[in-house]
VEXDREN-2710 file (C-alpha; in Angstrom, 1 decimal):
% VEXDREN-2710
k/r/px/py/pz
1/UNK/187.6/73.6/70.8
2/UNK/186.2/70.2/69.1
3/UNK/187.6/68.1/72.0
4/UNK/186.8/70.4/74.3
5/UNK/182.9/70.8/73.3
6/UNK/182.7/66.9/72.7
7/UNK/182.8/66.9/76.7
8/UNK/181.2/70.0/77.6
9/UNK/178.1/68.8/79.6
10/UNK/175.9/71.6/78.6
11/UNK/176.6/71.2/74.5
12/UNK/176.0/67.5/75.1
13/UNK/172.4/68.1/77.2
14/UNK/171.3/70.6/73.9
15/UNK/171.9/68.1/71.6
16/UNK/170.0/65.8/73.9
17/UNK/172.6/62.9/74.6
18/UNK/173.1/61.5/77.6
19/UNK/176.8/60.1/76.8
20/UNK/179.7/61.6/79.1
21/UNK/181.1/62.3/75.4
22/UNK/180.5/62.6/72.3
23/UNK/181.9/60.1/70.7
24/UNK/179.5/57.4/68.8
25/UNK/177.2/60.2/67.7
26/UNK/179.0/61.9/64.9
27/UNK/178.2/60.2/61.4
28/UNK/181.4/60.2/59.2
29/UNK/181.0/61.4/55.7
30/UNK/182.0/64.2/53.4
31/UNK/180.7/67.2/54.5
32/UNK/180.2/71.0/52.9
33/UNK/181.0/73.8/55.3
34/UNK/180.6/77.8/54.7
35/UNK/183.7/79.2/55.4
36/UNK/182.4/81.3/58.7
37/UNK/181.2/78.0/60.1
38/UNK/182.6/77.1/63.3
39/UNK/182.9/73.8/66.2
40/UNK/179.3/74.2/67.4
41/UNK/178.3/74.4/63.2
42/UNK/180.4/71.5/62.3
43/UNK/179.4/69.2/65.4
44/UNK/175.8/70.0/64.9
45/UNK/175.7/69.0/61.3
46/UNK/177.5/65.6/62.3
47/UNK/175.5/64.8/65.2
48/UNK/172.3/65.8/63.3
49/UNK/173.4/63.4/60.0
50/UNK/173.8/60.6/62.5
51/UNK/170.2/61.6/63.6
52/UNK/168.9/60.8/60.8
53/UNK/169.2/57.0/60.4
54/UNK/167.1/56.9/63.8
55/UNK/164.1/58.3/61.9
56/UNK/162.9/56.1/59.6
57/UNK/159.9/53.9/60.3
58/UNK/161.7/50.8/60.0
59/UNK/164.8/51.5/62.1
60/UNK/162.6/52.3/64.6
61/UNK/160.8/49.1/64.6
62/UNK/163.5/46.8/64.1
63/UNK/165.4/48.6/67.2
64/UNK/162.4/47.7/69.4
65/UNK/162.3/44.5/68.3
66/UNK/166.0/44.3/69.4
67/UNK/164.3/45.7/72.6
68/UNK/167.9/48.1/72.0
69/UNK/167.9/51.7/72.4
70/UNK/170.2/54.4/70.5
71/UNK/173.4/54.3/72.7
72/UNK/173.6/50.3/72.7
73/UNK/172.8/50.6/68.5
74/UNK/175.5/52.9/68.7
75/UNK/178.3/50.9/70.9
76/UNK/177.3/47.8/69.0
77/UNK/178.5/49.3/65.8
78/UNK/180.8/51.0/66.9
79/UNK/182.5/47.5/68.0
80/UNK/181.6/46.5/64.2
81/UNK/183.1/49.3/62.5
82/UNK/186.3/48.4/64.4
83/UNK/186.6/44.5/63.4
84/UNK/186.5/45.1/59.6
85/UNK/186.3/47.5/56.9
86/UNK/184.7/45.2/54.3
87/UNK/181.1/46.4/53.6
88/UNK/179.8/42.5/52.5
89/UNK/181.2/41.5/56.2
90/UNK/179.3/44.2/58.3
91/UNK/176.1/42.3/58.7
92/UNK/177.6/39.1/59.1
93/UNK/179.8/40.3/62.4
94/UNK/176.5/42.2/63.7
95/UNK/174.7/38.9/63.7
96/UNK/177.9/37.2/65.6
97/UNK/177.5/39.9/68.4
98/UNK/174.1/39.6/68.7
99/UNK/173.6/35.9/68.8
100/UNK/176.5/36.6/71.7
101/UNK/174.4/39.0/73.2
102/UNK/171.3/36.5/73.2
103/UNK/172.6/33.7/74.6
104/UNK/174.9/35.9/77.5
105/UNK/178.3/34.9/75.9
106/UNK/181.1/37.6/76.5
107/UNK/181.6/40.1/73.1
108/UNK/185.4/39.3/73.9
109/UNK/186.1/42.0/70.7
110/UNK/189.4/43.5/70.5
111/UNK/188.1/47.0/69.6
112/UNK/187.2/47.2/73.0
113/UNK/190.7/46.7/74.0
114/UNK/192.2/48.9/71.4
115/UNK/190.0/51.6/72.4
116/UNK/191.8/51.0/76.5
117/UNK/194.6/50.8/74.7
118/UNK/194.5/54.2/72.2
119/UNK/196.9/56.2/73.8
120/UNK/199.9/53.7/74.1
121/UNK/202.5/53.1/70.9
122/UNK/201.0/49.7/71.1
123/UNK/197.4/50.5/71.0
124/UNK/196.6/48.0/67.5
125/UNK/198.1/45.1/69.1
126/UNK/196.0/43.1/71.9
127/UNK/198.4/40.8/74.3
128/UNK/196.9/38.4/76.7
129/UNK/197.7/41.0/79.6
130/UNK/195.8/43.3/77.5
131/UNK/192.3/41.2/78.8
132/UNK/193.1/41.4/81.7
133/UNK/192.4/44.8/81.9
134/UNK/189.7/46.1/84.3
135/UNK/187.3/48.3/82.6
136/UNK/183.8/47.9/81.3
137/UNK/184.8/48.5/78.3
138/UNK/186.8/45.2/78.5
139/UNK/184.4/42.7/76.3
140/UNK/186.8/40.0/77.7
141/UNK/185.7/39.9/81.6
142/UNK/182.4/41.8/81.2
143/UNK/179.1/40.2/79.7
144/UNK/177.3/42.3/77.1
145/UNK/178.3/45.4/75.9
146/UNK/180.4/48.3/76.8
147/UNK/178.6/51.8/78.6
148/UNK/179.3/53.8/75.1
149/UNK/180.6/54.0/71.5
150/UNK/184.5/53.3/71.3
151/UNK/184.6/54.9/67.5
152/UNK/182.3/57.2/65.5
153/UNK/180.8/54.2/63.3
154/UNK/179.9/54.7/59.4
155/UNK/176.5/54.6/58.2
156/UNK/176.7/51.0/57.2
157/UNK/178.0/49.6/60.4
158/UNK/175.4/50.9/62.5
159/UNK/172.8/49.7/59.8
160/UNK/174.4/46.5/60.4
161/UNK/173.8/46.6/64.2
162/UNK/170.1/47.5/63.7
163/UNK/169.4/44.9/60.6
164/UNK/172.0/41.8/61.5
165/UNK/172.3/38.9/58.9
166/UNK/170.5/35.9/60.4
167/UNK/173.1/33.1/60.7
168/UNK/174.5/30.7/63.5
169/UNK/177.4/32.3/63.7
170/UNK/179.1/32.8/67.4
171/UNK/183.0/32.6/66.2
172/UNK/185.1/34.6/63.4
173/UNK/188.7/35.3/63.3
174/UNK/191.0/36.9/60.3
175/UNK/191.4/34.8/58.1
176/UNK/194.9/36.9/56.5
177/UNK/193.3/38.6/53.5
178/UNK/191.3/41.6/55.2
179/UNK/188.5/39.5/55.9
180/UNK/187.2/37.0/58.6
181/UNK/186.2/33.4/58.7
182/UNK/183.1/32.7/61.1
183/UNK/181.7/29.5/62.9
184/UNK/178.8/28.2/65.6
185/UNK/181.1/25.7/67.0
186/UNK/184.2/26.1/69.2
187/UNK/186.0/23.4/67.0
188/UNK/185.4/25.0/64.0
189/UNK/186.3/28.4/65.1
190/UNK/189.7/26.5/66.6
191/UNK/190.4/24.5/63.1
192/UNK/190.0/28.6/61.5
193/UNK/192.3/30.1/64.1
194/UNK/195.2/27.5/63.9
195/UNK/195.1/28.4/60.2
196/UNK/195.4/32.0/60.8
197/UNK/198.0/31.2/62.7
198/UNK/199.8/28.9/60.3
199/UNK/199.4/31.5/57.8
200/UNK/200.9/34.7/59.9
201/UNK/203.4/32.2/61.2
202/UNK/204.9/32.0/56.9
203/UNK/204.5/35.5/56.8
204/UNK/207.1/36.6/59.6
205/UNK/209.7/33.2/57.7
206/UNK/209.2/35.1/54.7
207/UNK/209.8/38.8/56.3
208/UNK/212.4/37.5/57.6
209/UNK/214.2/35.8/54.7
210/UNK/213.8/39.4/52.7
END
């Protein structure tokens, strides 16, 4: 009944969003339910939480500064909440994918090819064939960003789309510890992924001599 009312046009037009789905616009947290509460209940409260951080004075301005409206707030974080799970990061990628934005430069973020990816036992690994696949949602061959939310983002990543660090930043990559390392030139960002790969390169000789 959830998946089924998450696509129901008529739900979606009374809780006024415009999204074939309805993805993106559920806010994950703990949550408190009576025991007669049911799928409208529960998707109401989540939708309406997410509401929320669209209310306050400051969101509001910021967001038309941006000149960026719910759904691309939304997709944007939704792309952030899928490249890392480290709070002191969120900002920091926001501010890569908007200086990306801003200068026309392809989002080329795996969680967008993941997300064309979700139903296949592969779905967490991205192989070069994987770019080639054609899809808006593909940040690799399309400019800007994808029609809708590919995850239901936390509060803090779509804080982090709305208030972005100020940086240079156009590059990160993992850097093998859960986090990322980020640059603004191409030769940096290079120098940072040859170490990645030095690094995941002595993980599989050690897997291997275990």
């Amino acid at each position: 009944k959830i998946m089924k009312l998450s696509t129901d046009r008529s739900f979606l037009n009374s809780l006024n969003i415009v999204s074939d789905n309805l993805e993106g616009y559920l806010l994950p947290d703990t949550y408190y339910f009576f025991e007669t509460s049911n799928e409208v209940d529960v998707l109401k409260k989540l939708k309406s939480e997410m509401d929320k951080i669209f209310i306050d004075d400051a969101v509001i301005n910021q967001m038309a500064k941006l000149g960026m409206n719910k759904n691309q707030i939304l997709t944007l974080a939704s792309i952030i909440d899928g490249e890392t799970n480290l709070d002191s990061e969120v900002k920091i990628i926001s501010s890569v994918y908007h200086n990306r934005l801003k200068k026309g430069i392809k989002l080329q973020a795996d969680p967008t090819i993941q997300y064309l990816k979700r139903h296949k036992k592969s779905k967490n690994k991205v192989y070069y064939k994987d770019l080639e696949i054609d899809s808006p949602y593909n940040t690799y061959k399309r400019k800007g960003l994808p029609p809708s939310p590919i995850n239901n983002p936390g509060r803090n990543a779509v804080l982090a789309a709305i208030f972005p660090d100020k940086t240079n930043y156009i590059f990160f990559v993992a850097d093998g510890t859960g986090g990322h390392k980020f640059a603004e030139k191409l030769s940096e960002h290079n120098a940072n992924v040859s170490q990645y790969r030095r690094w995941r390169n002595s993980q599989w000789i050690q897997k291997l001599n275990t």
